[in-house]
C-alpha positions as CSV (number, residue, x, y, z in Angstrom):
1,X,3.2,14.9,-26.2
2,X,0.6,13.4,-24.0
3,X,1.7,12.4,-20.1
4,X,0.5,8.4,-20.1
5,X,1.6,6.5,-16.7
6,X,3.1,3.7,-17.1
7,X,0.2,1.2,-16.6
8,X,-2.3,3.1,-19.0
9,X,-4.9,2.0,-20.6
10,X,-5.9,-0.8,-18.9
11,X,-9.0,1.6,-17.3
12,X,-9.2,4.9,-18.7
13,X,-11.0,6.5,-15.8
14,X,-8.4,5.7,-13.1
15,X,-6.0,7.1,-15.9
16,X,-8.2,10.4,-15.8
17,X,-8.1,10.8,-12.2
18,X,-4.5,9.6,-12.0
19,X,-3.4,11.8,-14.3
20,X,-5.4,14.6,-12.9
21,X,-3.4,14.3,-9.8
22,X,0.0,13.6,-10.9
23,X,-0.1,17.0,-12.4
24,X,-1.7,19.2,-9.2
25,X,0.7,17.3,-7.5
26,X,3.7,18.9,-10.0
27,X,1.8,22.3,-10.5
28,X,1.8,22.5,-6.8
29,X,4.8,22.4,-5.7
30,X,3.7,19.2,-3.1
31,X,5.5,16.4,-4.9
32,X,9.0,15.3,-3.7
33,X,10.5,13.5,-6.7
34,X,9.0,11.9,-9.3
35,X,5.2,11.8,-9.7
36,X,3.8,9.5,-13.1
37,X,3.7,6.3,-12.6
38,X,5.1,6.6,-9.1
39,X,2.7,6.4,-5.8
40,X,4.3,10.2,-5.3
41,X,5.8,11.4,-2.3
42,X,5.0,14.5,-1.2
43,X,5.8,17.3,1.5
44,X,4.4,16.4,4.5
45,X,4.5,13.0,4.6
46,X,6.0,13.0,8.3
47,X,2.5,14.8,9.4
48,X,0.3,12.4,7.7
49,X,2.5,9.5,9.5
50,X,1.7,11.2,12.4
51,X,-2.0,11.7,12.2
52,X,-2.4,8.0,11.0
53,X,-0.6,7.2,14.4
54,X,-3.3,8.6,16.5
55,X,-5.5,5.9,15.8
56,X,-6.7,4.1,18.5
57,X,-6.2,0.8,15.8
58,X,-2.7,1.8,14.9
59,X,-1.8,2.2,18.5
60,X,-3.5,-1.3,19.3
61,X,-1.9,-2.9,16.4
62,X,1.7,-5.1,16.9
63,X,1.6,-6.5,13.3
64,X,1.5,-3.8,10.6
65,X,1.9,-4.1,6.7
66,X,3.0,-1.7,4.8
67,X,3.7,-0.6,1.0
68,X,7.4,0.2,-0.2
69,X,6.7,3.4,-1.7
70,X,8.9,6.7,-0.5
71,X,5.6,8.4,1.2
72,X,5.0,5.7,4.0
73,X,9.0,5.6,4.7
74,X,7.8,8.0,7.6
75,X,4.4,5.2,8.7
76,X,7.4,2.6,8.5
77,X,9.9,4.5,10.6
78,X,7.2,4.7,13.5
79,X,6.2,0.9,13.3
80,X,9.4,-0.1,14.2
81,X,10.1,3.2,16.6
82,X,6.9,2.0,18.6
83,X,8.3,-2.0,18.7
84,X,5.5,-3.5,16.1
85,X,6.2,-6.2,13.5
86,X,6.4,-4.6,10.1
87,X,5.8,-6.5,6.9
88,X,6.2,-5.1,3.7
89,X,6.7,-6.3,0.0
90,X,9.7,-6.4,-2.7
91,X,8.9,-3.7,-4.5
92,X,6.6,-4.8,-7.5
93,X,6.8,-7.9,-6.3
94,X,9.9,-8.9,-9.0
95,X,11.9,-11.4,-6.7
96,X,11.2,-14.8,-5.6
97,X,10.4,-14.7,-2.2
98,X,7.2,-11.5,-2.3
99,X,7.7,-10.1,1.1
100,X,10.2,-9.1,4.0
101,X,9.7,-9.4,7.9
102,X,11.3,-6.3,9.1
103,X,11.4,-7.2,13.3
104,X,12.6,-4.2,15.0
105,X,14.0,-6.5,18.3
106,X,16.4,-7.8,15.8
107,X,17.4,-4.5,14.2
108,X,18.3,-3.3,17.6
109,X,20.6,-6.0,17.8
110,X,22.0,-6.1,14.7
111,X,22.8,-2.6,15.1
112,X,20.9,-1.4,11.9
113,X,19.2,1.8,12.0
114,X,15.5,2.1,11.7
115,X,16.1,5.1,8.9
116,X,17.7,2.7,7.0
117,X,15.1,-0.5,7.7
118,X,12.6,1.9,7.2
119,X,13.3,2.4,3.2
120,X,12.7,-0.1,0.5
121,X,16.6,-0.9,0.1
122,X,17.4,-1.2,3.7
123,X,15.2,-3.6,4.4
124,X,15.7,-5.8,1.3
125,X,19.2,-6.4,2.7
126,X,17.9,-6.4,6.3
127,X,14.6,-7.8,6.5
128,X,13.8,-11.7,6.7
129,X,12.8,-12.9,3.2
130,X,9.0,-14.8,3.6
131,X,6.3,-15.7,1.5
132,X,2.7,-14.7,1.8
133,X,1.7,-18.0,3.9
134,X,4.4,-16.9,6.3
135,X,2.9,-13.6,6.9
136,X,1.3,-12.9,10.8
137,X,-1.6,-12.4,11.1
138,X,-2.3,-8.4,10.2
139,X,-4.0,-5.8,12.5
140,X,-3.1,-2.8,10.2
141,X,-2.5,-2.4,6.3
142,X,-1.1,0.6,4.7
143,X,-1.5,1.3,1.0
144,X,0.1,3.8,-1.6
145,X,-2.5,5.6,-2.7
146,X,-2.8,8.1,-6.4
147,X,-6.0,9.9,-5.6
148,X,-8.8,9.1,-2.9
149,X,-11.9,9.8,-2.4
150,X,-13.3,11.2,1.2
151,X,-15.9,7.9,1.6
152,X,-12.9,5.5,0.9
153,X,-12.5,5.0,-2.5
154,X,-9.0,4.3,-3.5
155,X,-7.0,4.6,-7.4
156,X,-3.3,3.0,-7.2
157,X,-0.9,3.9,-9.8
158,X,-2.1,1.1,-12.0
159,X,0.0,-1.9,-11.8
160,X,-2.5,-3.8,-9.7
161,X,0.1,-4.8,-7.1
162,X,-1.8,-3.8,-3.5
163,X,-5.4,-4.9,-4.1
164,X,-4.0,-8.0,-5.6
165,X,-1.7,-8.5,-2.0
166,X,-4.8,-7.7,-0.1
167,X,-7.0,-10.4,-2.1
168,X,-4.2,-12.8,-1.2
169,X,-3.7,-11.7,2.5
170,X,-7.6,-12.7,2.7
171,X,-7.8,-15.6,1.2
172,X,-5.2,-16.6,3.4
173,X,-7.1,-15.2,6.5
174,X,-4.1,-12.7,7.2
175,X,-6.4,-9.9,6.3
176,X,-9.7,-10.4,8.5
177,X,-12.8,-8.3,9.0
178,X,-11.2,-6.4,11.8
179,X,-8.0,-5.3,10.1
180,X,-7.5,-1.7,9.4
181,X,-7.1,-0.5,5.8
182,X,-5.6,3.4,5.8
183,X,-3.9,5.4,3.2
184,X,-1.2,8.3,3.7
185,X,-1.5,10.9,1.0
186,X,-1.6,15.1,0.4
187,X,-4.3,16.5,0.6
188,X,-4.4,17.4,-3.2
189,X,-4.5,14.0,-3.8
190,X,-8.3,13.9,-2.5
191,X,-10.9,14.2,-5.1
192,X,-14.6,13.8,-5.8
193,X,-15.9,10.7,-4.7
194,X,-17.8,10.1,-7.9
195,X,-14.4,10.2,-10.1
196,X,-12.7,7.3,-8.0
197,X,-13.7,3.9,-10.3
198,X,-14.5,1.3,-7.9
199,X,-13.7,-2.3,-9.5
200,X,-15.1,-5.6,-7.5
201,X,-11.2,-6.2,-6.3
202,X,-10.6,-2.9,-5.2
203,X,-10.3,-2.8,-1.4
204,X,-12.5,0.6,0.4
205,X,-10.4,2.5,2.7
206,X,-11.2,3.1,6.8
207,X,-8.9,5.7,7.1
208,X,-7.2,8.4,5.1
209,X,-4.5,10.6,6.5
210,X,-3.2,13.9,4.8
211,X,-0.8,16.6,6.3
212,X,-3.6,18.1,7.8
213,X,-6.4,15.8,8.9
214,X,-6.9,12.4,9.7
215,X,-10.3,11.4,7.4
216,X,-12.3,8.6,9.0
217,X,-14.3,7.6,5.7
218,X,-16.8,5.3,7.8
219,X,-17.1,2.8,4.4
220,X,-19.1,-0.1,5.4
221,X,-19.2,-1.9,1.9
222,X,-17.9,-5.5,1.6
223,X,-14.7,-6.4,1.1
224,X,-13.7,-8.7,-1.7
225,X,-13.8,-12.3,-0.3
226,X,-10.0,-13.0,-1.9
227,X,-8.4,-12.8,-4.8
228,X,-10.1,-12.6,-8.5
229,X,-8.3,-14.8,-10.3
230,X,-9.9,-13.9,-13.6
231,X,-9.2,-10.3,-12.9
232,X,-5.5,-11.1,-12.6
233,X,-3.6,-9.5,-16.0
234,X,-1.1,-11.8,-18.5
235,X,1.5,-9.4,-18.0
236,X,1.1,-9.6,-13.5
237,X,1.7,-13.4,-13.7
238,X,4.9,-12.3,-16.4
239,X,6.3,-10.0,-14.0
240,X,5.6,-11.5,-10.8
241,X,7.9,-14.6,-10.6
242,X,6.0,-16.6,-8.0
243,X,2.3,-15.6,-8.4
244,X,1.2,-18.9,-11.1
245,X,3.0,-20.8,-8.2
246,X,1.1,-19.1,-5.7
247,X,-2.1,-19.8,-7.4
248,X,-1.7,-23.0,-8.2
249,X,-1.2,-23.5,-3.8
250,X,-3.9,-21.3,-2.8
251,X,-6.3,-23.3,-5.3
252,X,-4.8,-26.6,-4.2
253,X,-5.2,-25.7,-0.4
């Protein structure tokens, strides 16, 4: 029987390249758990962290988003080992409140551990539960990332869930022209430029770090203004509790 991710069909060349990579990813050897469907984590993960962290942007930065996805534990782990202000979502955005503050000052206080902030269930118990308006300001975003391209092209794992936080976090002006927009992923993960679909939401990549080399794509296309509405699927504003509400505010405002 056919492998389908879970989000198929919705655009059957991101499904290609998707499923192109889920399985080098398994033939490989590189994956570490679960790969369809999943943004997959992979061996080497701690060395992609690391080459990310040599930006002269990621060392600037003392706000940092980041997705929950087990890859970017290690990019998470660092933000709050180097003191920054780390934001990060509820996992496919199913509760009520869309996002955590995860402020390492208090961690340190409270005498939680950054290992355990640093994953998706430590800092849903740990982390101060916010909604998008009461975001900072963002110098740095990371993203989970299925397959790249070298010039910055970037295929999620279908759901739709970190272009449409990005189109938010601009309309909202916590995303500016200046903020950073990078990727940890294996290297296997990088394919032809010309087999990444770009869509007029997607959201081109500045920087792309693998376990071996830090990728500085130089993309200087535009960025989506904000969020396209119209592009937003039946099934998001289903499974996403607060986004009609959201909407409705953004449009208002």
């Amino acid at each position: 029987m056919e492998n389908k991710g879970r989000w198929s069909g919705r655009n059957t060349g991101k499904d290609r390249v998707r499923g192109e990579v889920w399985d080098r990813l398994d033939a490989g050897g590189y994956a570490m758990g679960p790969t369809w469907s999943h943004i997959p984590n992979f061996i080497g993960a701690d060395q992609a962290a690391w080459h990310l962290a040599q930006t002269p942007e990621w060392q600037a930065a003392r706000v940092v988003k980041c997705n929950p996805d087990p890859p970017q534990i290690p990019v998470r782990l660092r933000a709050l080992y180097e003191g920054k202000t780390l934001f990060a979502p509820v996992p496919y955005l199913t509760k009520d409140f869309p996002y955590l503050r995860i402020d390492p000052e208090s961690l340190a206080k409270k005498g939680v551990s950054f290992e355990l902030a640093a994953t998706s269930e430590g800092y849903l118990i740990h982390g101060e539960r916010i909604g998008f308006e009461d975001v900072e300001p963002l110098d740095f975003c990371v993203v989970g990332s299925v397959a790249v391209g070298r010039v910055g092209g970037r295929t999620g794992k279908g759901a739709g869930f970190a272009d449409l936080e990005t189109g938010i976090f601009r309309a909202l002006g916590k995303v500016g022209p200046d903020t950073v927009l990078a990727t940890t992923v294996h290297s296997s993960q990088l394919v032809d430029d010309a087999k990444v679909v770009i869509e007029a939401h997607d959201n081109p990549l500045d920087y792309i770090a693998t376990e071996q080399r830090l990728i500085v794509t130089g993309n200087t296309d535009p960025r989506p203004a904000g969020v396209t509405w119209d592009a937003v699927r039946e099934d998001q504003y289903e499974t996403i509790p607060f986004l009609r509400a959201l909407r409705g505010r953004m449009e208002d405002g």
